[in-house]
N, C-alpha and C positions, 0 to 999 in steps of 0.2 A: 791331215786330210780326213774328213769325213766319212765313218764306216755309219752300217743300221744292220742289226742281227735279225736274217730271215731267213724260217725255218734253218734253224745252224745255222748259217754260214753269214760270214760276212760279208757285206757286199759294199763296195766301194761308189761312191758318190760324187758328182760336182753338185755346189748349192751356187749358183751366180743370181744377183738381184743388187741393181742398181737403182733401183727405183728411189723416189723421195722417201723415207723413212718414216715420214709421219702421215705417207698416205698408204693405203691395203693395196698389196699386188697379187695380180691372180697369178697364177702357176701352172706353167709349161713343164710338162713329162715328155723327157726324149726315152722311146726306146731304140737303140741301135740294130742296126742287122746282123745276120746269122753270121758274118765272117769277118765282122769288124768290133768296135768299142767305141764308146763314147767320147772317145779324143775324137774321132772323126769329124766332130760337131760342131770343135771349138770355132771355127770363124760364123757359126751360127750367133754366139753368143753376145759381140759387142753389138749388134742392131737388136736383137729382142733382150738382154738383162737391161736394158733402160728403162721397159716398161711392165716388166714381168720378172716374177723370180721365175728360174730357169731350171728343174732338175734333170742332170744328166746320170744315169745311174747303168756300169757296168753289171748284165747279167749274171748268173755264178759263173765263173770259169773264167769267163772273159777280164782283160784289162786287169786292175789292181783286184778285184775281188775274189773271195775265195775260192779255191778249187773244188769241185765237189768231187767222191771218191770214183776209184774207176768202178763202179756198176751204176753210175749216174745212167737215167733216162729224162727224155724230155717229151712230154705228149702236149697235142693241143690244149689237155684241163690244166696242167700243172704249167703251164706258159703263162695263161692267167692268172692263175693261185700267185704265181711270183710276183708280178706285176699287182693284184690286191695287196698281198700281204707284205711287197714293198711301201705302197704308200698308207697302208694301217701305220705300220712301222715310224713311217713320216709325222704321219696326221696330217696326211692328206684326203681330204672327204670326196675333194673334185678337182681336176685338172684337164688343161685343154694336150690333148693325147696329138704327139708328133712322133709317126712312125717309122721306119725305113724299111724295102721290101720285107723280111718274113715277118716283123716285127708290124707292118701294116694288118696281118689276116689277126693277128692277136687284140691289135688295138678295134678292129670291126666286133671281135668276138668278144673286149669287153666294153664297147658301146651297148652290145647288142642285148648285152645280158645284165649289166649294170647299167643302164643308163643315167643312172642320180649322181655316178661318179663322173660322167662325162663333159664338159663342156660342149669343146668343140674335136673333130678329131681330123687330124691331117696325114692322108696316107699319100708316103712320096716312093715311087716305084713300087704300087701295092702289086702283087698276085694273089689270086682266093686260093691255090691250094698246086700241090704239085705232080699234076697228075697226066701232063703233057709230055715232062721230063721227068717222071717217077724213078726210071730204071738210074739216071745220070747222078740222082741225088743217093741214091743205094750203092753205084759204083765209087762216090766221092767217100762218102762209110767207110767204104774198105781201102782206097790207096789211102786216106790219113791214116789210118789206122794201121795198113801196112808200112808206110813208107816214115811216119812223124810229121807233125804239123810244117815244119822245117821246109824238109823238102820239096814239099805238096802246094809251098807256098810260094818257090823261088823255083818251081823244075820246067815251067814253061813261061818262056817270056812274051808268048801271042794266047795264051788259053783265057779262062773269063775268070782268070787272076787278077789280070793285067788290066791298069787302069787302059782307055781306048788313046791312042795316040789325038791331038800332039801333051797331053799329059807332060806335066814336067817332070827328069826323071827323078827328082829327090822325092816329090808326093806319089811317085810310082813304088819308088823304097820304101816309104813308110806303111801308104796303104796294106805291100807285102806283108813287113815288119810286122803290123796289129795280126795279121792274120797269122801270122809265123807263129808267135804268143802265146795263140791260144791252142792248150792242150788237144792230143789226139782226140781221148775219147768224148772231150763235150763238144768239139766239132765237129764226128761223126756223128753224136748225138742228135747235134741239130739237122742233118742232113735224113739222118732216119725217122724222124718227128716231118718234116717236110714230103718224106716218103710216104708216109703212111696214110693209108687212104680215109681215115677219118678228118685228117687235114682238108678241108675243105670249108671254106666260109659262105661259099657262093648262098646257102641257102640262109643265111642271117643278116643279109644287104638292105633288105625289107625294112629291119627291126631295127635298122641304126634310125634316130632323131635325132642326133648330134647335127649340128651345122659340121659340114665333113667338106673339106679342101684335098682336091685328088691333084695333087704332083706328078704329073704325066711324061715319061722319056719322048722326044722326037724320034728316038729308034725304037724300032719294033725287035725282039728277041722270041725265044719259044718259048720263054718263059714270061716273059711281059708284051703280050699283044696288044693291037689296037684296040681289037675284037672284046675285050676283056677290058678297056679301060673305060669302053663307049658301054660296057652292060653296068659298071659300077656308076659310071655315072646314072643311067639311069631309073637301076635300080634303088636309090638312095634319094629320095625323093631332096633331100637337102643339099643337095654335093653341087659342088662347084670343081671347072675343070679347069686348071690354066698348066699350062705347053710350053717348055722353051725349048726356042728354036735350035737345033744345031745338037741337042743334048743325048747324050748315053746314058745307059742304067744309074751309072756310078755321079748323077750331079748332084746328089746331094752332099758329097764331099767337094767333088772339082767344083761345083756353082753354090757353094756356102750363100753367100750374101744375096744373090738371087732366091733363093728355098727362104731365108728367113728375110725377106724382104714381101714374101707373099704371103706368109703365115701372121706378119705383124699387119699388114692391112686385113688381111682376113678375119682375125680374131678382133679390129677394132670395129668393122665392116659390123658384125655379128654381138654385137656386145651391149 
């Protein structure tokens, strides 16, 4: 399995690409969400690695890649640094950027600021910043941290753990499972980084150019409003918004093939 040494640690990789061999494929960057890994992704892969190499890469802590020590911190600058100096690491100069919520405000922030590295960028259940539900992302800090990722991840079977019914119940256990995984403290980490009130993208929406596809939930949450998906749209002068019917926060895992059935027209839309 594929590891790449950034800043210390190693970090764990899928490299999928089916493409014809003797033609150039451009390349797809997944970053995962704050309470999952990059398995989450896999039925992303057989519709887009036919025409793209696909990298899916676990954060530190996350999935197979290394642990980072416990006084690990995670800040908005160093969310990017990782994702740079992941694909330094690669030799990746540019990639079309596929987000999932927290991993959406990082992929705005390096559209925003890198944009020679960007293609296109696809944010699916974006939020710009956590500051509706500030206190709940501080309280989440402390029961993992009091209690182990463990428990935190299996102690309520209706909280916003829990894939939304009718979920099937073995992708309800795995879901858990990825989050079980991963250590207290870079799970609190990520929760205190979401906390913190520098977290905020709203004012860098301006500065994306990226041709940008917004992956929109049918449900409304207090952390993913409509209100907020209607201002990305359009403040982004480039962004396109397509809706599935019926859908929860969680469809980029439960609606695999729908999510990468939009980004492959999208990105060939734009190309």
């Amino acid at each position: 399995m594929p590891h790449v040494k950034v800043n210390d640690l190693d970090l764990f990789y899928y490299d999928d690409d089916f493409t014809s061999p003797w033609e150039p494929a451009e390349t797809i960057l997944f970053n995962h969400y704050g309470g999952g890994d990059s398995s989450l992704y896999n039925r992303w892969i057989p519709i887009l690695a036919q025409h793209y190499r696909v990298i899916r890469w676990d954060r530190p802590g996350y999935g197979r890649s290394e642990k980072p020590g416990f006084g690990y911190q995670l800040t908005p600058q160093s969310f990017v640094a990782d994702i740079t100096g992941f694909m330094d690491a690669l030799g990746l100069e540019k990639v079309h950027y596929v987000g999932d919520k927290v991993a959406c405000a990082a992929g705005i922030a390096l559209a925003a600021s890198y944009p020679e590295r960007v293609k296109s960028l696809t944010l699916s259940v974006c939020f710009l910043s956590g500051k509706r539900v500030r206190q709940g992302f501080l309280d989440g800090a402390e029961n993992v941290l009091a209690k182990g990722s463990w428990i935190a991840a299996f102690e309520s079977q209706s909280g916003d753990k829990a894939l939304n019914a009718p979920a099937d119940p073995m992708q309800d256990l795995y879901y858990r499972q990825v989050q079980a995984n991963i250590p207290a403290h870079v799970q609190a980490a990520a929760y205190r980084c979401v906390a913190d009130p520098s977290f905020d993208v709203e004012p860098l929406l301006t500065s994306v150019k990226a041709p940008t596809l917004l992956l929109s939930p049918d449900e409304e949450t207090p952390l993913v409003t409509r209100a907020e998906q209607d201002l990305i749209l359009a403040s982004i002068s480039t962004c396109e918004r397509r809706i599935l019917p019926g859908s929860t926060m969680h469809f980029p895992f439960t609606d695999a093939t729908w999510c990468a059935e939009q980004v492959h027209q999208f990105i060939q839309q734009h190309r």
